[in-house]
C-alpha positions in Angstrom: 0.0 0.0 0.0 1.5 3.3 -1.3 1.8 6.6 1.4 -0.6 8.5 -0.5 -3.0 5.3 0.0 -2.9 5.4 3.6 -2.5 9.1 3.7 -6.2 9.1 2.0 -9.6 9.6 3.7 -12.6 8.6 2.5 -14.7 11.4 3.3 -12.3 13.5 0.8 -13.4 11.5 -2.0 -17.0 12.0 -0.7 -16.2 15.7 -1.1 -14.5 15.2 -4.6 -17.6 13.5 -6.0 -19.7 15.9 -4.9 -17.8 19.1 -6.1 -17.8 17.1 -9.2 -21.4 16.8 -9.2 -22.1 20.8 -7.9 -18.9 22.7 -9.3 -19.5 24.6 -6.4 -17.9 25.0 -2.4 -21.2 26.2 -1.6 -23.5 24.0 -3.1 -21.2 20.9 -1.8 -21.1 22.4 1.7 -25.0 22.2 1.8 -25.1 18.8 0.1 -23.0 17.2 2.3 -24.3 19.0 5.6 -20.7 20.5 6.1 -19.3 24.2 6.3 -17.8 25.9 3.1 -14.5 26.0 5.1 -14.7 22.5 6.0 -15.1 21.8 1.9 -12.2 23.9 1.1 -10.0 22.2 3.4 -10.8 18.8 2.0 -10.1 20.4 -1.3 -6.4 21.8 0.0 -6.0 18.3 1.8 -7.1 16.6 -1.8 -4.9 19.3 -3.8 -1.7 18.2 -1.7 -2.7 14.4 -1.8 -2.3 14.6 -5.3 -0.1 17.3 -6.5 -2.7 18.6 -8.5 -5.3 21.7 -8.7 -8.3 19.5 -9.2 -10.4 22.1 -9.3 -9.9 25.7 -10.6 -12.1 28.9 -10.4 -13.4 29.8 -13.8 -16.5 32.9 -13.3 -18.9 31.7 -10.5 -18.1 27.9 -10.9 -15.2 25.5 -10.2 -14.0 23.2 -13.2 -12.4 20.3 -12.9 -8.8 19.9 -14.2 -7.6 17.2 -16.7 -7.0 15.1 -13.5 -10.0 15.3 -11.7 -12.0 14.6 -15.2 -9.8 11.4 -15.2 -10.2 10.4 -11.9 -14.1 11.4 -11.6 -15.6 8.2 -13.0 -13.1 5.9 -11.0 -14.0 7.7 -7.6 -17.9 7.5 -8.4 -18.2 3.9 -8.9 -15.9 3.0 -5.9 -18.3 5.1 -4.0 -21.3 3.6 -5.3 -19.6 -0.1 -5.0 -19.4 0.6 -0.9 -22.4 2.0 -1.1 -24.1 -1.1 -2.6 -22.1 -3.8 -0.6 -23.4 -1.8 2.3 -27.1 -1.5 1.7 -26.9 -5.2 0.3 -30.4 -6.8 0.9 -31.5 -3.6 2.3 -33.7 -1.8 -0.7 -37.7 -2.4 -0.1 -39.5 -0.1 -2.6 -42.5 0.3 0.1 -40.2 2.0 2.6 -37.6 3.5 0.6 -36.9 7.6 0.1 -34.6 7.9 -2.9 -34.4 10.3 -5.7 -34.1 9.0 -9.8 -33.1 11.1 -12.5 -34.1 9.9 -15.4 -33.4 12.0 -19.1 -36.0 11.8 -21.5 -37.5 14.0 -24.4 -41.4 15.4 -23.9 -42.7 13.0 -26.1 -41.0 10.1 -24.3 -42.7 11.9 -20.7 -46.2 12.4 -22.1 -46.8 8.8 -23.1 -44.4 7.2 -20.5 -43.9 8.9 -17.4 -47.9 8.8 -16.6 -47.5 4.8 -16.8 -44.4 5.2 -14.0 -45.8 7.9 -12.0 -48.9 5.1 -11.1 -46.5 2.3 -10.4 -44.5 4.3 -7.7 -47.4 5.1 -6.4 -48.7 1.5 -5.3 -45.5 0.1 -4.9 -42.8 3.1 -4.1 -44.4 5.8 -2.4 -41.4 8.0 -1.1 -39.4 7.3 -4.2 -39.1 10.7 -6.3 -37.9 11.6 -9.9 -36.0 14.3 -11.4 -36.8 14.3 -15.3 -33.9 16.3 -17.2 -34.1 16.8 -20.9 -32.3 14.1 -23.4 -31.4 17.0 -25.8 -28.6 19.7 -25.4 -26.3 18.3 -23.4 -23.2 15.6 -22.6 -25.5 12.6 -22.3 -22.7 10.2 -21.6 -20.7 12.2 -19.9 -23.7 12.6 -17.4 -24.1 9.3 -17.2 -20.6 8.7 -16.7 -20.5 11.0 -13.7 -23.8 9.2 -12.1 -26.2 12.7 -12.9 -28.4 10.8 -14.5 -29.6 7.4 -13.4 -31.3 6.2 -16.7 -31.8 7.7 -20.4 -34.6 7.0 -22.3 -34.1 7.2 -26.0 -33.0 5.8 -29.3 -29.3 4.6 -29.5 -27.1 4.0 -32.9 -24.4 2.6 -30.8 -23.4 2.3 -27.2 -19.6 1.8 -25.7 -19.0 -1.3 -23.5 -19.8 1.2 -20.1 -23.1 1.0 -21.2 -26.0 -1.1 -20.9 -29.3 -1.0 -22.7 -33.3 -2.4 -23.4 -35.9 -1.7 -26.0 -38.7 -0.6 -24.4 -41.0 -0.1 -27.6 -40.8 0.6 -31.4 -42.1 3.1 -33.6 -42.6 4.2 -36.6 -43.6 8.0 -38.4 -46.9 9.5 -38.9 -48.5 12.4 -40.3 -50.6 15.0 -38.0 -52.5 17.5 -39.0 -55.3 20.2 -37.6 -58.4 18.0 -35.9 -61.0 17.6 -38.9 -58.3 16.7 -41.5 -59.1 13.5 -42.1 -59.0 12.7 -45.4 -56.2 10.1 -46.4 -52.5 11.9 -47.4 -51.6 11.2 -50.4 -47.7 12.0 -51.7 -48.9 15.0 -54.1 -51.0 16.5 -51.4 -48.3 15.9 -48.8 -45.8 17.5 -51.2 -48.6 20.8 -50.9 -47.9 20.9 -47.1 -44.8 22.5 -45.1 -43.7 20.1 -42.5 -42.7 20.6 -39.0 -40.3 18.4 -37.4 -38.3 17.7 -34.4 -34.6 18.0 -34.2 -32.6 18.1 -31.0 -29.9 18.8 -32.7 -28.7 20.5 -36.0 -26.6 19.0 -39.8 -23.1 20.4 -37.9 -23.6 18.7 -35.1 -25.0 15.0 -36.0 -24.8 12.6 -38.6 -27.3 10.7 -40.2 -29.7 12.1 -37.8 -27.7 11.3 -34.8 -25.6 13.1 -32.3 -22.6 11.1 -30.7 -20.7 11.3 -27.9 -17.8 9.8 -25.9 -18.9 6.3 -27.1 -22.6 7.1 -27.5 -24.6 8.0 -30.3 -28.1 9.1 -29.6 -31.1 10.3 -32.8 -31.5 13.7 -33.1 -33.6 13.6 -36.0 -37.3 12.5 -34.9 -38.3 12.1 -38.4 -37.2 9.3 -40.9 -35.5 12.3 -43.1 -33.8 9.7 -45.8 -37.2 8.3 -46.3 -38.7 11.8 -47.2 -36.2 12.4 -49.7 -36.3 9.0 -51.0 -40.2 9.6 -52.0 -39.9 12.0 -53.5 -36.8 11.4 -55.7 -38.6 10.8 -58.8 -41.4 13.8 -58.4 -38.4 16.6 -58.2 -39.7 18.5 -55.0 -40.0 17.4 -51.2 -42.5 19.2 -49.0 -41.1 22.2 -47.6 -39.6 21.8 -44.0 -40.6 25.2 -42.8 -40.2 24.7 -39.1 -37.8 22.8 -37.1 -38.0 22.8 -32.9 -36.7 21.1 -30.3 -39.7 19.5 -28.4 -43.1 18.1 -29.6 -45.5 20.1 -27.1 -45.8 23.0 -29.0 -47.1 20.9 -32.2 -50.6 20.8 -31.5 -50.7 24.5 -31.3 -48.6 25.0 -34.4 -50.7 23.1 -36.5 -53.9 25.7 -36.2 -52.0 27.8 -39.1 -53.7 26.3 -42.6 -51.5 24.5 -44.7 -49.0 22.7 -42.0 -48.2 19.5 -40.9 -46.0 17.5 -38.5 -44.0 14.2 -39.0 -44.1 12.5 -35.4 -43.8 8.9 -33.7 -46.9 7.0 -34.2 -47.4 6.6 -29.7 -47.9 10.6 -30.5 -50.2 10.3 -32.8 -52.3 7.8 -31.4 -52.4 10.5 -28.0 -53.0 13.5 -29.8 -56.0 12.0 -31.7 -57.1 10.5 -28.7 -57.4 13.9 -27.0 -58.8 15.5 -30.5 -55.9 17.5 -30.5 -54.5 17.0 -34.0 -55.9 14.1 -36.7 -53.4 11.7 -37.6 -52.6 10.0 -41.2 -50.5 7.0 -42.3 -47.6 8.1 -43.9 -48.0 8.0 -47.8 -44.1 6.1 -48.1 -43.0 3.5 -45.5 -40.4 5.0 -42.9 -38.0 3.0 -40.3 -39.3 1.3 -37.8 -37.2 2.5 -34.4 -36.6 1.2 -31.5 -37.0 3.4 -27.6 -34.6 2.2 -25.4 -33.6 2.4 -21.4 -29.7 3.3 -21.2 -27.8 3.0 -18.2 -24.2 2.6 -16.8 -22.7 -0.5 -16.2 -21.6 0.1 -13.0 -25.8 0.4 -11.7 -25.9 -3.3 -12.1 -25.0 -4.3 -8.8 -27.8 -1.8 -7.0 -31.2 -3.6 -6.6 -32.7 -0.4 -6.3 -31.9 0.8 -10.0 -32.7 -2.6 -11.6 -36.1 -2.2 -9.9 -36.5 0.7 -11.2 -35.5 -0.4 -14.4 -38.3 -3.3 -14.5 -40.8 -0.6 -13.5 -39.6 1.7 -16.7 -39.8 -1.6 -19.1 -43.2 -2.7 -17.4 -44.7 1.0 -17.8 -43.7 0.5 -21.5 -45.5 -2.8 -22.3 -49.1 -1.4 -23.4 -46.8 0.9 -26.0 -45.2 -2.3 -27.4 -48.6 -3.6 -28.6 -50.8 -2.1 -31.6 -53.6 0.6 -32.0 -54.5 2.7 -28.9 -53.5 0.5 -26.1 -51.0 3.3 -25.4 -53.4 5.7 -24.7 -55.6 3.5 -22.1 -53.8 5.0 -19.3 -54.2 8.8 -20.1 -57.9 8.1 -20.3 -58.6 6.4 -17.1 
């Protein structure tokens, strides 16, 4: 065992997780239930231990240095392995208070999270979750760092940290103002500007994804080669003449004559449901996807996040099956 080994203290790496997690003395202090001079002299005791700055004041935040960003994911899961061995056999749903954060997209929310909300409410009354937004951000790199719990989305390709499970498939279709309902035919269609969803932009993904350290994620929510592919031989695609970054707002958007929106069939099926929109089969097929759970390795070992991983994949079963199952439990 090296000097530095026994020289180390285990609440320091406590409070280098943690500053990880806040980039911030303060917001550490009050996490941890300590004083802001007790985290700064963990983070001089931590800066000597290693010969390094670890952490350096940019504006109102403090970064992490090469070292610490290399040691971050190290420290985490040796944290989290004690703190599984130690709660071993310990986790009962029923009794536990615990806090998930799941990422997801709105669309994923609206047709899921309903589904979720009802199972912790039977089975895990004190257990909370914090939803934070698939798009804009360092998805691995969050995951890496144990912000995020589990992502809920569709994966290209995943690095060997990762773990994954299809949770249900879809495919596009058309929506348009309620009272539309004539069938969509590819000349009419081609008549229409489109809206889509994108959560991310042609400079930043490829082939409609977005990847990062290891992980690609779609950032295109609209089959995009199979648009083009249509309507190869007629000269002229339909105008795109809106892209956002969320599906909410569709509904809404659709009031203004002449426009329609390519979305997941599961948000279809909802929005006609509620008599919000009218939804159409596409006039071309598109690719059928599949909506996956994504979480790190490293969760394997903590009966509490597999449990909460069967409830996600249970929640999703009604939106593996055909017509408007889905929508039975935002009716009830």
């Amino acid at each position: 065992m090296s000097e530095k080994f026994k020289r180390l203290d285990l609440n320091l790496l406590r409070v280098f997780n943690t500053l990880m997690e806040e980039e911030s003395v303060l917001q550490a202090s009050r996490k941890l239930n300590l004083t802001q001079s007790a985290v700064s002299h963990s983070l001089a005791r931590l800066r000597n231990l290693l010969e390094d700055e670890i952490f350096v004041r940019v504006g109102s935040r403090m970064r992490p240095t090469e070292r610490a960003l290399e040691l971050a994911p190290i420290v985490r899961n040796s944290l989290y392995s004690l703190e599984v061995a130690i709660e071993a056999g310990s986790f009962d749903p029923a009794t536990t208070r615990r806090t998930f954060t799941v990422a997801a997209n709105d669309l994923t929310t609206m047709v899921l999270m309903p589904l979720i909300l009802r199972s912790l409410k039977e089975q895990a009354p004190h257990i909370d979750l914090v939803i934070r937004p698939v798009t804009r951000i360092d998805l691995a790199e969050q995951i890496d760092l144990g912000k995020i719990d589990v992502a809920i989305g569709t994966f290209a390709t995943t690095a060997s940290r990762f773990r994954s499970e299809p949770l249900f498939s879809y495919d596009d279709v058309l929506i348009t103002a309620a009272g539309v309902c004539a069938p969509m035919t590819l000349d009419q269609l081609q008549r229409m500007t489109l809206c889509v969803v994108s959560f991310g932009s042609g400079e930043e993904g490829e082939d409609g994804y977005l990847s990062e350290r290891g992980l690609a994620r779609r950032s295109d929510m609209f089959d995009k080669a199979a648009l083009a592919k249509a309507y190869a031989s007629l000269g002229q695609a339909p105008r795109v003449g809106l892209v956002l970054p969320h599906f909410l707002a569709l509904p809404a958007l659709l009031a203004v004559d002449g426009y329609a929106a390519i979305v997941p069939r599961q948000l279809g099926q909802f929005l006609k449901s509620s008599a919000q929109a009218e939804m159409h089969e596409m006039p071309f097929p598109t690719a059928v996807l599949d909506v996956s759970s994504l979480w790190h390795v490293g969760q394997n070992r903590d009966p509490a996040h597999t449990w909460l991983r069967q409830i996600i994949h249970a929640a999703s079963a009604n939106l593996r099956e055909e017509g408007s199952k889905p929508l039975a439990g935002f009716r009830s």
